[in-house]
Every structure is written in C-alpha cells, then in structure tokens.
C-alpha positions in Angstrom: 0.0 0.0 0.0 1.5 3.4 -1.1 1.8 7.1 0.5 -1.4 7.5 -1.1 -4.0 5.2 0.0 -2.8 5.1 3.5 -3.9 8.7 3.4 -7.5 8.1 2.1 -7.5 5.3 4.7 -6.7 7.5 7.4 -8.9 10.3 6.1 -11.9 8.2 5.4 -11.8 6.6 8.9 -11.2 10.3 10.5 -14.6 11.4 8.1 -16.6 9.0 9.5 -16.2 9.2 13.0 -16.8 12.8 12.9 -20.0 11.8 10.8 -20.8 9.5 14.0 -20.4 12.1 16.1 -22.1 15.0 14.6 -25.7 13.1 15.1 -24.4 11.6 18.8 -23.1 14.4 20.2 -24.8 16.0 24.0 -23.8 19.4 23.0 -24.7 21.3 19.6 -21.5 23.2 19.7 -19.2 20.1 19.4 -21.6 18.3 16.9 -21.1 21.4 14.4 -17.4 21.2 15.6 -17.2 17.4 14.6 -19.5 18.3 11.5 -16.5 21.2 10.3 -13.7 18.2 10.7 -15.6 16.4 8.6 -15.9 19.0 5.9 -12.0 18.9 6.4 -11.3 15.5 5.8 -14.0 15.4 2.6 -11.8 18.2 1.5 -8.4 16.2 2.1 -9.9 13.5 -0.1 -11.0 15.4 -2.9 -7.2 16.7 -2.5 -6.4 13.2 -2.7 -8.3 13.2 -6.0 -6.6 16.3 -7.6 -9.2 18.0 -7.8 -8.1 20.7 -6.1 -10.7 23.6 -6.8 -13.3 21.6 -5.4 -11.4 21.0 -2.2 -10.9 24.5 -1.6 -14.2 25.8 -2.3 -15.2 22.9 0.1 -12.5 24.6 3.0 -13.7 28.6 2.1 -17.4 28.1 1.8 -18.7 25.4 3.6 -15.7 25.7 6.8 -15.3 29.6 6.3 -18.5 30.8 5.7 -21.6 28.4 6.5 -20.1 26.3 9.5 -18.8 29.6 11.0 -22.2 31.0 10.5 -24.3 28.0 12.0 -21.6 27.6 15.0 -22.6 31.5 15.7 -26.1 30.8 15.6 -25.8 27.9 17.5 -23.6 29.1 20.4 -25.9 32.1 20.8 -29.3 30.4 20.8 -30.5 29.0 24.0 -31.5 25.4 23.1 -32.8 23.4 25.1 -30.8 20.0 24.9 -33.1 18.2 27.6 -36.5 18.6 25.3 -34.4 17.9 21.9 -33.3 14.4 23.7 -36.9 13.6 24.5 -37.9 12.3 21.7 -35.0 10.5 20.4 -35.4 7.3 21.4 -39.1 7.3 20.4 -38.2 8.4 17.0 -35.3 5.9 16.3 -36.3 3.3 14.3 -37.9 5.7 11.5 -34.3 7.6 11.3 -32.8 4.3 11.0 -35.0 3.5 8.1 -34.1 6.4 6.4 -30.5 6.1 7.1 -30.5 2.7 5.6 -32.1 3.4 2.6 -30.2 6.2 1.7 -27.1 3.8 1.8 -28.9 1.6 -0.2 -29.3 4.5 -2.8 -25.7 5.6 -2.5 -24.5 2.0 -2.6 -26.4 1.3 -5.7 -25.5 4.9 -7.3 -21.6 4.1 -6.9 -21.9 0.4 -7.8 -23.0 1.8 -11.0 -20.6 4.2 -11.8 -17.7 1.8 -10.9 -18.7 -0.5 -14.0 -16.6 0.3 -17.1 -14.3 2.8 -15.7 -11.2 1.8 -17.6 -11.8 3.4 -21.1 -13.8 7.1 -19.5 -10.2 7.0 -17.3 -8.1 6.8 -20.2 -10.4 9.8 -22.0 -9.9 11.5 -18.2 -6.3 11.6 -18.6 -5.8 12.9 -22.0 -8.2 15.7 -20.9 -6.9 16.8 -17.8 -3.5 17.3 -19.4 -4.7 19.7 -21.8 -7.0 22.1 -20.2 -6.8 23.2 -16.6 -9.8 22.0 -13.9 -10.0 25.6 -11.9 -10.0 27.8 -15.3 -13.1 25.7 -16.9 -15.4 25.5 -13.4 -14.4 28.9 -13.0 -15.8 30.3 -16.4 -18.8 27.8 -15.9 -19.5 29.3 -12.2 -19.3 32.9 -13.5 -21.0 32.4 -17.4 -23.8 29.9 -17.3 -24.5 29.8 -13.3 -24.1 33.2 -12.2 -27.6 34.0 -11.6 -27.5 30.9 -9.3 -24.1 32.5 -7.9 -25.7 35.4 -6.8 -29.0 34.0 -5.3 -26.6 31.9 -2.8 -24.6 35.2 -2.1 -27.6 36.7 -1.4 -29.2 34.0 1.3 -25.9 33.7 3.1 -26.3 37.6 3.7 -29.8 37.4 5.0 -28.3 34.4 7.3 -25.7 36.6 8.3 -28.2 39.6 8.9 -30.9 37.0 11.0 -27.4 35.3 13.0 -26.7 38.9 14.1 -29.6 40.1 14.4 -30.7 37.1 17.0 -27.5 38.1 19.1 -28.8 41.8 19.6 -32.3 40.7 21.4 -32.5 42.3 24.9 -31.4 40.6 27.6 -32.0 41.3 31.1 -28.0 41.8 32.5 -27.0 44.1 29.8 -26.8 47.3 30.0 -28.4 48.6 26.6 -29.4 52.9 25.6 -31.6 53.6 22.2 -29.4 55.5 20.1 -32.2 57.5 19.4 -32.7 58.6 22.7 -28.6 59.8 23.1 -29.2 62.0 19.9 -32.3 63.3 21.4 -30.9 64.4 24.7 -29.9 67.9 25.6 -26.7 69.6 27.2 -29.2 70.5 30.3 -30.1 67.3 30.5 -26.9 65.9 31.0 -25.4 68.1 33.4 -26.8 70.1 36.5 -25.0 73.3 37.6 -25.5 74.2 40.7 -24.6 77.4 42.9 -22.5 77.5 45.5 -20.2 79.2 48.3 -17.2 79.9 47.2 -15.7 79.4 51.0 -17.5 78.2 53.6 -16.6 78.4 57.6 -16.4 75.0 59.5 -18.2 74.7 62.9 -16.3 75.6 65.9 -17.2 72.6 67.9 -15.6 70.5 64.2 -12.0 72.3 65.0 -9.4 69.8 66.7 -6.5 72.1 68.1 -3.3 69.9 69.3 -3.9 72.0 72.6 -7.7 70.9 72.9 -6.9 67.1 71.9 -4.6 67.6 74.8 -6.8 69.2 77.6 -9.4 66.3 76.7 -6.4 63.8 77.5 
C-alpha cells in the first residue's frame, strides 16, 4: 500500500467518525465542531483526487462561511438540549429506516458508476492534461450559473443579517441605551450646575487644636 492510500485510509476513517459524532453528540456546539472536521477531511480527499478547486471551495465556503455562521447561531441560541433528547429514542427506528435506505441509494448509485471505468479513465487523462480543472469551473460558475451564484450570495447575507440580528435581542443583565434617545438628549439634560459658596466656615465645635486634643487627655 503506497503514501497515497494510506492517506485516504486515514482520512476516510477520520470522516466517519466525525459523521458519528455529529448526530451523537450532547452538546450542539461540538456536533457542528465534529461536522466542520468532517468537511476537512471530505476536502483532504477530494485533495487526494486532484481535484483541487473543489477541495478549496469545500474549505472557504462550507468551513469559512456556513459552518462559522451556523456555530454563531448555535452558540448564541438558547437550546434546550433536555427537550431535543426527549424524543429521540421514540423516533429511532424511522431515522434508521431512512438512514438505511439512503445507503442503499448511494451504494447502488456508486456500484453503478464503478462498472466500465477503464476506457472514461483513459479519455480523463488525455483531458486533464490539456486544459486546466479551476480555469473551466471557473468560467462555468461565473457564465452559465451566475444568476445561481448570486442568489446563494444573497441567502448567506440574509443568514448573516438574522445570526446577528438574533445576538442583539434584549437581555436582562446588559446594560443597553436607544441610540435614538442619546441624539435626542440635551446639554441641560446631561449636566446640572449648581450654585454654590465659594468658601464656607467650619463649625467651631468641628475644629481639633493639638492644645484641645490635649486638655481632653
């Protein structure tokens, strides 16, 4: 076994642990935590693959942009975990059944594509050699699906506006003051002068004298 394969080996078996514990995880923090490693090893494999546009994209939008946006929503939403584990138990055996026939449909889906690969390979090769992967998805992404391009741009910026918007809600320890209010507010309002003796005389019986303090001895 080459250099090669023992890295898919590794990164496979990495990928799906983190898989497992995305959905078995107690805390939603560390189960969007596990669920970014796994978007890191998927990306090592496609790496793995040469197909290194893909990988990236995989790294800057899905680790840089979504995950970091659904960690923030996560950490500053208070879920209750206690009412989420309720039901889980009761609602097992229909997850399974989907699980397992989604496998099916993979299984059967890359069964199929693994039949007569040797000749598409060959036609693969000669291809990649001549034109460059990133410069052809690249004018496909920005030519024919930019209009898609631009609707995703546009829902990660409303995500982005509801994630912070959610974090602004008032809270009862913080100390919060409507900007409108501060422009509003007057120089009389903020400070009170008020009119005073320049000097004033201290009560006699308030005077200590060293000859006093002594006589009271």
């Amino acid at each position: 076994m080459d250099v090669k394969s023992g890295l898919f080996y590794v990164f496979s078996a990495v990928l799906l642990f983190a898989a497992f514990r995305v959905i078995t995880a107690r805390n939603p923090v560390h189960a969007v935590l596990f669920l970014v490693l796994t978007f890191f090893q998927a990306a090592m494999i496609w790496m793995l693959l040469k197909a290194e546009f893909l990988s990236i994209v995989l790294i800057l939008v899905y680790v840089g942009a979504v995950m970091v946006l659904f960690l923030f929503v996560v950490m500053m939403m208070d879920i209750n975990t206690d009412s989420i584990r309720a039901g889980f138990w009761k609602n097992f055996p229909f997850a399974a059944l989907i699980g397992v026939l989604i496998a099916l449909e993979m299984a059967a889906v890359l069964m199929g594509g693994f039949r007569d690969t040797e000749a598409p390979q060959a036609v693969a090769g000669q291809v990649a050699a001549e034109i460059s992967n990133s410069r052809e998805l690249g004018k496909l992404l920005y030519t024919q699906y930019i209009y898609p391009l631009e609707i995703a741009a546009v829902i990660l910026l409303v995500a982005m506006i509801a994630a912070i918007a959610l974090t602004l809600r008032k809270r009862k320890d913080s100390k919060f003051v409507s900007p409108s209010d501060q422009v509003r507010v007057k120089a009389k309002d903020r400070m009170t002068i008020l009119k005073m003796d320049v000097t004033q005389v201290a009560p006699v019986e308030d005077v200590v004298t060293p000859t006093t303090a002594e006589n009271k001895a």
